[in-house]
KEGU-195767 format. One record per atom (N, C-alpha, C): residue in one letter; residue number from 1; x negated, y negated, z; atom name. Coordinates in Angstrom, 2 decimals. Example, Ala and Ser with C-alpha at 12.3 -4.5 7.8 and 13.67 -1.06 7.14 Angstrom:
% residues 2
<r A&k 1&px -13.19&py 5.69&pz 7.80&a N>
<r A&k 1&px -12.30&py 4.50&pz 7.80&a CA>
<r A&k 1&px -13.20&py 3.30&pz 7.80&a C>
<r S&k 2&px -12.85&py 2.25&pz 7.08&a N>
<r S&k 2&px -13.67&py 1.06&pz 7.14&a CA>
<r S&k 2&px -12.90&py -0.03&pz 7.87&a C>
This chain:
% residues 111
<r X&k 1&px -97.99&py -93.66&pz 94.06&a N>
<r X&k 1&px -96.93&py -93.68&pz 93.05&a CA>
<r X&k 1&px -97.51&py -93.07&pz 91.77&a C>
<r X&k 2&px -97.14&py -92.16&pz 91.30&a N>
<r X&k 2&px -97.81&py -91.14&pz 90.25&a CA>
<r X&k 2&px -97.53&py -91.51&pz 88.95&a C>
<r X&k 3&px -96.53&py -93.09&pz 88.47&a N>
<r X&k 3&px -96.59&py -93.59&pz 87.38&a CA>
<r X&k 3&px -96.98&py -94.61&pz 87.41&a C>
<r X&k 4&px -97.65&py -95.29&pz 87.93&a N>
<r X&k 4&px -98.46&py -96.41&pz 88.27&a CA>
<r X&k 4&px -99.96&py -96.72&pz 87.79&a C>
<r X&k 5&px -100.02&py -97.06&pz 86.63&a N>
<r X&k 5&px -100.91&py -97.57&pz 85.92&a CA>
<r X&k 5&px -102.40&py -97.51&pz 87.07&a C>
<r X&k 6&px -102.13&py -98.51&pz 87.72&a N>
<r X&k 6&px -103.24&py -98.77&pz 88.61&a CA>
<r X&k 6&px -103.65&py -97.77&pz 89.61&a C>
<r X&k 7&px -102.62&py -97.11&pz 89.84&a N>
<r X&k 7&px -102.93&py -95.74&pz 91.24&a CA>
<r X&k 7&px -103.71&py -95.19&pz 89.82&a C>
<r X&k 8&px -103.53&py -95.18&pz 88.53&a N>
<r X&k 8&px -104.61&py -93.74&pz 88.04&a CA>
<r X&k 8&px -105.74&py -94.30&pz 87.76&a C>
<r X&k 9&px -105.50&py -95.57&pz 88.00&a N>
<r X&k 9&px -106.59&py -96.23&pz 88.07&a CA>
<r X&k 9&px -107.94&py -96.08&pz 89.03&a C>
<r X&k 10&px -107.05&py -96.20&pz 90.24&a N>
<r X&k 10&px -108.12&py -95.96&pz 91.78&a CA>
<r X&k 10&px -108.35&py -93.99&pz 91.75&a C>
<r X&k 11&px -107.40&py -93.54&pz 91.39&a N>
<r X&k 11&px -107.54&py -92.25&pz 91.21&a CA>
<r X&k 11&px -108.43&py -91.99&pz 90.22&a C>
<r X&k 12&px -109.22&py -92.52&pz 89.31&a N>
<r X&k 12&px -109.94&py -92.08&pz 87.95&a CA>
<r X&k 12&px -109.34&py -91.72&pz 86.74&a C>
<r X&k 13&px -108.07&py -91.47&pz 87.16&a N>
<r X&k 13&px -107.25&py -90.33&pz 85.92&a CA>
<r X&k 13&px -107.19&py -91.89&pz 84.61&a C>
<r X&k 14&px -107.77&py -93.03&pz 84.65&a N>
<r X&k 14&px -107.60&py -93.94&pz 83.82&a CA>
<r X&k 14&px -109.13&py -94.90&pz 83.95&a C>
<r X&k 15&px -109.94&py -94.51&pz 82.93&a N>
<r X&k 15&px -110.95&py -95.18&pz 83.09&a CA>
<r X&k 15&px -111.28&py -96.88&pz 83.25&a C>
<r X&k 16&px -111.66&py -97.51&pz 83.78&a N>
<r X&k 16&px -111.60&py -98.93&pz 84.18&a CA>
<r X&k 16&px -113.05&py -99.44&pz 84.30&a C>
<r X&k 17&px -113.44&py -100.49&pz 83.57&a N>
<r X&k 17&px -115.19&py -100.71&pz 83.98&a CA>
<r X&k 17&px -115.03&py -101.58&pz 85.20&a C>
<r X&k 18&px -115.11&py -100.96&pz 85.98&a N>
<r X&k 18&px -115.42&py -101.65&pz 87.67&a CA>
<r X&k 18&px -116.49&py -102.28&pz 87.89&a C>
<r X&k 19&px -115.95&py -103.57&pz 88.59&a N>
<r X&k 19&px -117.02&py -104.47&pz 89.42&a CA>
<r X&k 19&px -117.27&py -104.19&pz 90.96&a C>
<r X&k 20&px -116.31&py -103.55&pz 91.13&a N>
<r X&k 20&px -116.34&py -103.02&pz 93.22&a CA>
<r X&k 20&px -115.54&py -102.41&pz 93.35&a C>
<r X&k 21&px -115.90&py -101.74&pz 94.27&a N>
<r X&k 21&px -114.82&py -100.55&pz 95.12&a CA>
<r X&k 21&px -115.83&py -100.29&pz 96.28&a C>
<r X&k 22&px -114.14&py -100.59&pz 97.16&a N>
<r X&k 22&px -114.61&py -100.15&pz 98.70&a CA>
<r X&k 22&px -113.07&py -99.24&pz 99.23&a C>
<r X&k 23&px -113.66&py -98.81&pz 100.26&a N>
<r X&k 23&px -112.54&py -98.21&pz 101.20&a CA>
<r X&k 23&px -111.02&py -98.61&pz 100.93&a C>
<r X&k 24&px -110.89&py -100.32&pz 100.75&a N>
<r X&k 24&px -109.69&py -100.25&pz 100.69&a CA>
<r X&k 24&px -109.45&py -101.09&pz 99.14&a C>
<r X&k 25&px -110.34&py -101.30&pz 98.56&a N>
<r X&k 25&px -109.61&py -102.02&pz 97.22&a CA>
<r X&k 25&px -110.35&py -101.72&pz 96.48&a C>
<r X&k 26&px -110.03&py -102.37&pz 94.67&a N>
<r X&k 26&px -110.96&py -102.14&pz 93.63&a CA>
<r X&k 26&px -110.73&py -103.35&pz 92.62&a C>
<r X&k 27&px -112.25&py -103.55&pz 92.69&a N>
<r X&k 27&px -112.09&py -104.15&pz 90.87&a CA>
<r X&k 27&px -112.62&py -104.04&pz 89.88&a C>
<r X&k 28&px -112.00&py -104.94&pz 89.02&a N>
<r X&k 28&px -112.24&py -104.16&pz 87.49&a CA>
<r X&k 28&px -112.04&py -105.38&pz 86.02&a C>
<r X&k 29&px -112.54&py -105.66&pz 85.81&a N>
<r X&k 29&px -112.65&py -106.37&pz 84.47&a CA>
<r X&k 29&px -111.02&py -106.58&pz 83.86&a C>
<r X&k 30&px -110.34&py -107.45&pz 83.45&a N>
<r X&k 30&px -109.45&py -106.94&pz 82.54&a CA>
<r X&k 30&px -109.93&py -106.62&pz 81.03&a C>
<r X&k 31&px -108.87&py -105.68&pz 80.77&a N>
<r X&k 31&px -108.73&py -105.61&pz 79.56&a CA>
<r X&k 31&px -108.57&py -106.42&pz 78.26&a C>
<r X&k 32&px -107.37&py -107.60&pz 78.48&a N>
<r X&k 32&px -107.32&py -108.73&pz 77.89&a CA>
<r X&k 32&px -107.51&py -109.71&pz 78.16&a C>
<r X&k 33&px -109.21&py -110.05&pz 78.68&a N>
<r X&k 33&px -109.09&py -111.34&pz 79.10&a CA>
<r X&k 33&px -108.56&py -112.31&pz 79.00&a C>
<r X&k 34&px -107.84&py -113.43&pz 79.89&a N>
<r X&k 34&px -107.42&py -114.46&pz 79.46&a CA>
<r X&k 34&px -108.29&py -115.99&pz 79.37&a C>
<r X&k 35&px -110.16&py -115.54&pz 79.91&a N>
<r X&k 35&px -110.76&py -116.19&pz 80.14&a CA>
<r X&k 35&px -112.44&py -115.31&pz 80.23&a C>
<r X&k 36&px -113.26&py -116.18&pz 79.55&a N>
<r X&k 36&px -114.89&py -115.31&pz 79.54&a CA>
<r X&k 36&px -114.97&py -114.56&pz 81.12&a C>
<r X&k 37&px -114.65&py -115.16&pz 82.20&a N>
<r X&k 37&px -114.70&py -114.26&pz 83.74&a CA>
<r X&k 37&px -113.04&py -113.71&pz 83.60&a C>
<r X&k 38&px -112.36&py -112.42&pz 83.77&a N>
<r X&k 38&px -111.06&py -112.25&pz 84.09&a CA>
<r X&k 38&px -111.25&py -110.86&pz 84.67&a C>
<r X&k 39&px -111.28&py -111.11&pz 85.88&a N>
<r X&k 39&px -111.64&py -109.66&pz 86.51&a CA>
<r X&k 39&px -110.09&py -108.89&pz 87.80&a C>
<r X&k 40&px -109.28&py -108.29&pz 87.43&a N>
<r X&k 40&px -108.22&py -108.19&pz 88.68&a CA>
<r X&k 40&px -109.02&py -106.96&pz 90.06&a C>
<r X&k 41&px -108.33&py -107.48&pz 91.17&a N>
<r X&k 41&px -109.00&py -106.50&pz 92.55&a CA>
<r X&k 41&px -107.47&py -106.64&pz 92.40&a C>
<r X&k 42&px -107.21&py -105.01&pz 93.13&a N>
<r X&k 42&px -106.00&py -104.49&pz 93.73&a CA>
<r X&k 42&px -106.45&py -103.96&pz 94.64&a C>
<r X&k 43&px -105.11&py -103.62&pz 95.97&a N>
<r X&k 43&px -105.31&py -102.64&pz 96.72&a CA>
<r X&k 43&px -105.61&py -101.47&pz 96.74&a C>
<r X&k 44&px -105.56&py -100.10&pz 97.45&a N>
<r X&k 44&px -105.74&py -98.83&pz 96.69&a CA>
<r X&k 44&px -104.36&py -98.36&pz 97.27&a C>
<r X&k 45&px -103.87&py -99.00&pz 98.43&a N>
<r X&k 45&px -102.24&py -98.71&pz 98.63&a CA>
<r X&k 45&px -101.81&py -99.38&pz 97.82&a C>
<r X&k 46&px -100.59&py -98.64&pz 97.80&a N>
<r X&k 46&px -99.38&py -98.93&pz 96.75&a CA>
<r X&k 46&px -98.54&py -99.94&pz 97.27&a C>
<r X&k 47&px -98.13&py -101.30&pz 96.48&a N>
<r X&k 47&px -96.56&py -101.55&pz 97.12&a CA>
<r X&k 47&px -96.84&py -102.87&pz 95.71&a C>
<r X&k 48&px -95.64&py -103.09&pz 95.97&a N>
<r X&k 48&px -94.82&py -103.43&pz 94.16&a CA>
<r X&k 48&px -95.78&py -105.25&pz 94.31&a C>
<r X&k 49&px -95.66&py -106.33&pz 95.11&a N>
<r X&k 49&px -95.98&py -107.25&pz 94.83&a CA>
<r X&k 49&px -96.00&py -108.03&pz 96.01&a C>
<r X&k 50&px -96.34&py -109.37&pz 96.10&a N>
<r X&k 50&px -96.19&py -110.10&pz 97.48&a CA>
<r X&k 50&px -95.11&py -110.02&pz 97.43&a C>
<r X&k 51&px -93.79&py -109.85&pz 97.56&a N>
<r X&k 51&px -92.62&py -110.07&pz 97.88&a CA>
<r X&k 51&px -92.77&py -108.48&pz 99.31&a C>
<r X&k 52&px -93.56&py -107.89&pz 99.23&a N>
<r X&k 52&px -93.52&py -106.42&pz 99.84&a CA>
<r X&k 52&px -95.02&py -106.66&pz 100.93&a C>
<r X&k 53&px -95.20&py -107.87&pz 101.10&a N>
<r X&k 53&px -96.51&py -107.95&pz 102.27&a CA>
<r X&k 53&px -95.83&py -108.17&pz 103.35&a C>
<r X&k 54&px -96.23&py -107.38&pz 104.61&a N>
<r X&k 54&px -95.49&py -107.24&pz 105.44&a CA>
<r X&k 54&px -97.06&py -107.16&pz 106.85&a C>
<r X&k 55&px -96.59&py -107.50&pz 108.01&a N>
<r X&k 55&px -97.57&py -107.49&pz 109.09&a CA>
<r X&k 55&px -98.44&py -106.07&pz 109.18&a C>
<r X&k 56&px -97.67&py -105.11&pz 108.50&a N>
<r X&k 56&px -98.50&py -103.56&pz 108.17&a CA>
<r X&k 56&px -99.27&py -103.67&pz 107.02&a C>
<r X&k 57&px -99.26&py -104.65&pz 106.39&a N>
<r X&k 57&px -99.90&py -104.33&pz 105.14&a CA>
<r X&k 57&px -100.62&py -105.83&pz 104.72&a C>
<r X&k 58&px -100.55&py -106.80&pz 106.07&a N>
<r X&k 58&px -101.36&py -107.82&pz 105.58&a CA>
<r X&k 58&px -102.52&py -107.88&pz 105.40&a C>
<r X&k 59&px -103.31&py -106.90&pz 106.26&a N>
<r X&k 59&px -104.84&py -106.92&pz 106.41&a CA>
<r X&k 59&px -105.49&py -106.62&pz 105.61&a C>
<r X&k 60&px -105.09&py -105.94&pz 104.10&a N>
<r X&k 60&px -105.37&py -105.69&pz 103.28&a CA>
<r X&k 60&px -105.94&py -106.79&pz 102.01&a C>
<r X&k 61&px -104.52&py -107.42&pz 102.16&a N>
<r X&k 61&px -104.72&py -109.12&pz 101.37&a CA>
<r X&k 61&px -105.64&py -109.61&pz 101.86&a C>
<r X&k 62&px -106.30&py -109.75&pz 103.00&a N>
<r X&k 62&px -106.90&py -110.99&pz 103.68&a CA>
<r X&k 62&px -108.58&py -110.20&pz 103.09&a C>
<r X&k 63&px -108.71&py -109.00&pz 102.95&a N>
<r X&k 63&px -109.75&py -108.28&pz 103.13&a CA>
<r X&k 63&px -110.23&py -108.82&pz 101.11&a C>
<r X&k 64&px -108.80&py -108.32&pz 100.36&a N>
<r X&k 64&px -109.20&py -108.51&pz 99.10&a CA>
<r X&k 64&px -109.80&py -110.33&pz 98.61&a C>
<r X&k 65&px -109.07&py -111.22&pz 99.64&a N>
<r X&k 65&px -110.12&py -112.28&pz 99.09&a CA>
<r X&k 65&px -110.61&py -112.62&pz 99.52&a C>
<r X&k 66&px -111.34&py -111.41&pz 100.30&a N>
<r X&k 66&px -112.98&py -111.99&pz 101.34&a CA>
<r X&k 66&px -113.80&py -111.53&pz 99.91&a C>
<r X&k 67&px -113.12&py -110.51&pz 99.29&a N>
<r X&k 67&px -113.52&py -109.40&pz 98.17&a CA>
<r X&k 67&px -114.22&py -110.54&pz 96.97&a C>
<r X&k 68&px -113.11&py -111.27&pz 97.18&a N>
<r X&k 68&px -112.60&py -112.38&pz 95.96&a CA>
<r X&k 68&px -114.13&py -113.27&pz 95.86&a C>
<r X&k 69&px -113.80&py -113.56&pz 97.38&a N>
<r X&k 69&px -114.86&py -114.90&pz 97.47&a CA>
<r X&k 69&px -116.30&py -114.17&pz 97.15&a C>
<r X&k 70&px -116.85&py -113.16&pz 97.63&a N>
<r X&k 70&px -118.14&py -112.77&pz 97.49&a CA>
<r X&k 70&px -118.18&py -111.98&pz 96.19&a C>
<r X&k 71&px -117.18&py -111.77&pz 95.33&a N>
<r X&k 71&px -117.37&py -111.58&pz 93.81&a CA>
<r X&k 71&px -117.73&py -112.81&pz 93.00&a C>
<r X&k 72&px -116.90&py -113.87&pz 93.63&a N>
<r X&k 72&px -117.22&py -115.12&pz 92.66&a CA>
<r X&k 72&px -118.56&py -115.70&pz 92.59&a C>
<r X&k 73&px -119.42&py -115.22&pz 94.21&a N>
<r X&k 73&px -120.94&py -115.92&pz 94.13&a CA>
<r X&k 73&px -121.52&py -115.26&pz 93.68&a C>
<r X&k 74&px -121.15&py -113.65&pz 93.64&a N>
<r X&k 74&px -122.27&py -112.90&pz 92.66&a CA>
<r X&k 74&px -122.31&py -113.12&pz 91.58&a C>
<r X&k 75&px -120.94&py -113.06&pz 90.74&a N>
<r X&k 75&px -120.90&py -113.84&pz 89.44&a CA>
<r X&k 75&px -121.39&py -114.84&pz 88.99&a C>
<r X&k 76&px -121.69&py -115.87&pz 90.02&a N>
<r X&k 76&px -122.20&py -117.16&pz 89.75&a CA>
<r X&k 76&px -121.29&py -118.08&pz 89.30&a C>
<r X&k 77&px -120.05&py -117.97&pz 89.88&a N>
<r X&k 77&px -118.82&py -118.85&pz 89.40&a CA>
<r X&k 77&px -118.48&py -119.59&pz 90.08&a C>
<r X&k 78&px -118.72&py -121.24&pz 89.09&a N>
<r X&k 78&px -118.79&py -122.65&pz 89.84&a CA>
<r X&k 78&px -117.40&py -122.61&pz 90.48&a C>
<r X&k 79&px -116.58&py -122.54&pz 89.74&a N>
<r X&k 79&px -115.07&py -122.47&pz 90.64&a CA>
<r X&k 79&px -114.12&py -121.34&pz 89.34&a C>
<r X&k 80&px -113.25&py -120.86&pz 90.08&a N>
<r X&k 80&px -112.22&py -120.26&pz 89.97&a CA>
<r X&k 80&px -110.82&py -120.23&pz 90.28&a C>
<r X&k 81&px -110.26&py -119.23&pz 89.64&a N>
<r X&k 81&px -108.51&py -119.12&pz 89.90&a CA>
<r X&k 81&px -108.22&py -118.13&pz 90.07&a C>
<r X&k 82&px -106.94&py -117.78&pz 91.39&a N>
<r X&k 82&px -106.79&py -116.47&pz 91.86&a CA>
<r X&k 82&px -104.94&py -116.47&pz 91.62&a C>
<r X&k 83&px -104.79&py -115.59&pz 90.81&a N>
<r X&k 83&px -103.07&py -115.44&pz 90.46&a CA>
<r X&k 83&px -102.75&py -114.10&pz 90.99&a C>
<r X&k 84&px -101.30&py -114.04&pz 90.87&a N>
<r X&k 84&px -100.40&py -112.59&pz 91.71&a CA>
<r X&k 84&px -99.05&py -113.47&pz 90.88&a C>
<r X&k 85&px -98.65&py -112.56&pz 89.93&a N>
<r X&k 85&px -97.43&py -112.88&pz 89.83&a CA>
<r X&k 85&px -96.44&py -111.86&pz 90.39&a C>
<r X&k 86&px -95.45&py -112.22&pz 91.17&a N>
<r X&k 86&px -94.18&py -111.77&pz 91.96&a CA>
<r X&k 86&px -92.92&py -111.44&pz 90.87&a C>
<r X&k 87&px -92.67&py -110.22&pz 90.31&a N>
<r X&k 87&px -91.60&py -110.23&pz 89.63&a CA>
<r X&k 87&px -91.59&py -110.14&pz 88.44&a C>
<r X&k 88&px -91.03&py -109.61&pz 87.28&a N>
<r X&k 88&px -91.27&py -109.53&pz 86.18&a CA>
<r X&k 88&px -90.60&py -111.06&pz 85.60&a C>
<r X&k 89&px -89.99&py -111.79&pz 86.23&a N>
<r X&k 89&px -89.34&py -112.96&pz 85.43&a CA>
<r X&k 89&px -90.66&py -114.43&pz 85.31&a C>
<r X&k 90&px -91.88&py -113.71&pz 86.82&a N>
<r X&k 90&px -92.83&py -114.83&pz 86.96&a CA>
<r X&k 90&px -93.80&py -113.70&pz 86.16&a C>
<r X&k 91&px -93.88&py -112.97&pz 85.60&a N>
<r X&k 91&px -95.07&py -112.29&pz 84.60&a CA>
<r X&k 91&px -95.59&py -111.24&pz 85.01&a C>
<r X&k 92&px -95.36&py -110.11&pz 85.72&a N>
<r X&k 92&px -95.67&py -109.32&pz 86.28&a CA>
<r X&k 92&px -95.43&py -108.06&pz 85.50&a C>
<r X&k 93&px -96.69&py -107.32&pz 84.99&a N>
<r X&k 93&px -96.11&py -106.41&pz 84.07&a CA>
<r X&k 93&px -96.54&py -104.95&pz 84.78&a C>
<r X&k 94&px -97.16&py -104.90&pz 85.96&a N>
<r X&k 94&px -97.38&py -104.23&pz 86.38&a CA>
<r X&k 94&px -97.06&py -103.75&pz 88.20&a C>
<r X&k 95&px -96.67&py -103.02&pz 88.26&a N>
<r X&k 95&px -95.75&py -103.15&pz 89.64&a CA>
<r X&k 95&px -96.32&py -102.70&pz 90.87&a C>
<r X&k 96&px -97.76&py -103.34&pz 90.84&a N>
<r X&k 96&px -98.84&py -102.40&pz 92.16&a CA>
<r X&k 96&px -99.04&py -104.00&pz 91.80&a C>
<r X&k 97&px -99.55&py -104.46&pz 93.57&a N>
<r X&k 97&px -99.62&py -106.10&pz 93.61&a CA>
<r X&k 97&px -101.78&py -106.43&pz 93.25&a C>
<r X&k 98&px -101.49&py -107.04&pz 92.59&a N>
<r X&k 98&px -102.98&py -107.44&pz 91.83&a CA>
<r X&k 98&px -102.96&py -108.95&pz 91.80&a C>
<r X&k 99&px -104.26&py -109.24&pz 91.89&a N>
<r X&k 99&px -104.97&py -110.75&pz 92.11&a CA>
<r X&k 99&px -105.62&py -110.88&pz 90.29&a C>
<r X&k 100&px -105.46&py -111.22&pz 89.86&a N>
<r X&k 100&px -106.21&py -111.79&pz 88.81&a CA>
<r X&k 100&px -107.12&py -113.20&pz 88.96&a C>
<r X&k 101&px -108.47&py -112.73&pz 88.80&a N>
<r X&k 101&px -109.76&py -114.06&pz 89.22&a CA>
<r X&k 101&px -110.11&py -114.00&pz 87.86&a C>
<r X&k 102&px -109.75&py -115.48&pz 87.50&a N>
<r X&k 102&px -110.35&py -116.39&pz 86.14&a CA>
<r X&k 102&px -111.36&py -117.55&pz 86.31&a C>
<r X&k 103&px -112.13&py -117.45&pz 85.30&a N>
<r X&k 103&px -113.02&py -117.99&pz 85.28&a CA>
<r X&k 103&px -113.46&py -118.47&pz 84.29&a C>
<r X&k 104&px -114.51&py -119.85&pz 83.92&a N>
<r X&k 104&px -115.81&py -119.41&pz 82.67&a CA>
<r X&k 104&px -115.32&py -120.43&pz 81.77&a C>
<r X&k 105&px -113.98&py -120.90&pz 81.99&a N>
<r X&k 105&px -113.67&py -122.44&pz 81.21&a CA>
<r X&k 105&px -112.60&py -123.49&pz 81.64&a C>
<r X&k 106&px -113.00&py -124.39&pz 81.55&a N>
<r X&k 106&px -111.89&py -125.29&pz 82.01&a CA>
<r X&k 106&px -110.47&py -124.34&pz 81.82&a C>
<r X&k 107&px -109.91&py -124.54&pz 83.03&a N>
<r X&k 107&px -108.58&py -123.86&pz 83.08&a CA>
<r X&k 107&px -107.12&py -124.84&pz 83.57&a C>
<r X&k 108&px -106.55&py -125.17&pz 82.16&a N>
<r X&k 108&px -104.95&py -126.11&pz 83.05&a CA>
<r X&k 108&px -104.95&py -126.13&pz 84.18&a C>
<r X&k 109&px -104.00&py -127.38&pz 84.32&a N>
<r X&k 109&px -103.43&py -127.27&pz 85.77&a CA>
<r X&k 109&px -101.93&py -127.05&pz 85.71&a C>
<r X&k 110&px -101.30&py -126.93&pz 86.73&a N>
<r X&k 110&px -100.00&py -126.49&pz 86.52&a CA>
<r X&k 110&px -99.54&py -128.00&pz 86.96&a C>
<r X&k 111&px -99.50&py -129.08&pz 86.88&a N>
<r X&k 111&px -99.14&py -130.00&pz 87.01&a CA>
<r X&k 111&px -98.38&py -130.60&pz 86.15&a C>
């Protein structure tokens, strides 16, 4: 998708300080952290959000939080939080489906 923030992302055309990249995903620090660890992995295929995971395109998810889990021990992170918001009404400002992993301070609960 050639207006997609994140495709120029995996493409280079948008510089990003990366923590990993493999064959099928990437990550990358955010920009505005919302926490001292806030790092998002996306796919490098395109598709708008979990509402669009489908049996063709699950193996991808499952791969990004194997991604997830062996980022958090390199980091050295006692525990963490893994978000995907679905939709712009649940916070989604970007329309390529992304994991956001927080970390580094006590973090609410949604309770």
């Amino acid at each position: 998708m050639n207006d997609c923030i994140f495709c120029k992302i995996i493409a280079g055309e948008i510089p990003s300080k990366k923590l990993y990249e493999d064959e099928q995903c990437l990550a990358f620090y955010d920009i505005e952290p919302l926490a001292p660890k806030h790092f998002l992995v996306i796919p490098k295929v395109h598709f708008a959000s979990a509402a669009e995971v489908t049996p063709e395109n699950s193996a991808v998810i499952a791969h990004i939080f194997e991604v997830i889990a062996r980022l958090a021990a390199q980091e050295g992170l006692d525990g963490f939080r893994v978000v995907t918001n679905c939709g712009p009404i649940a916070g989604q400002t970007v329309p390529h489906i992304h994991f956001h992993v927080l970390s580094g301070r006590q973090l609410g609960s949604f309770n």
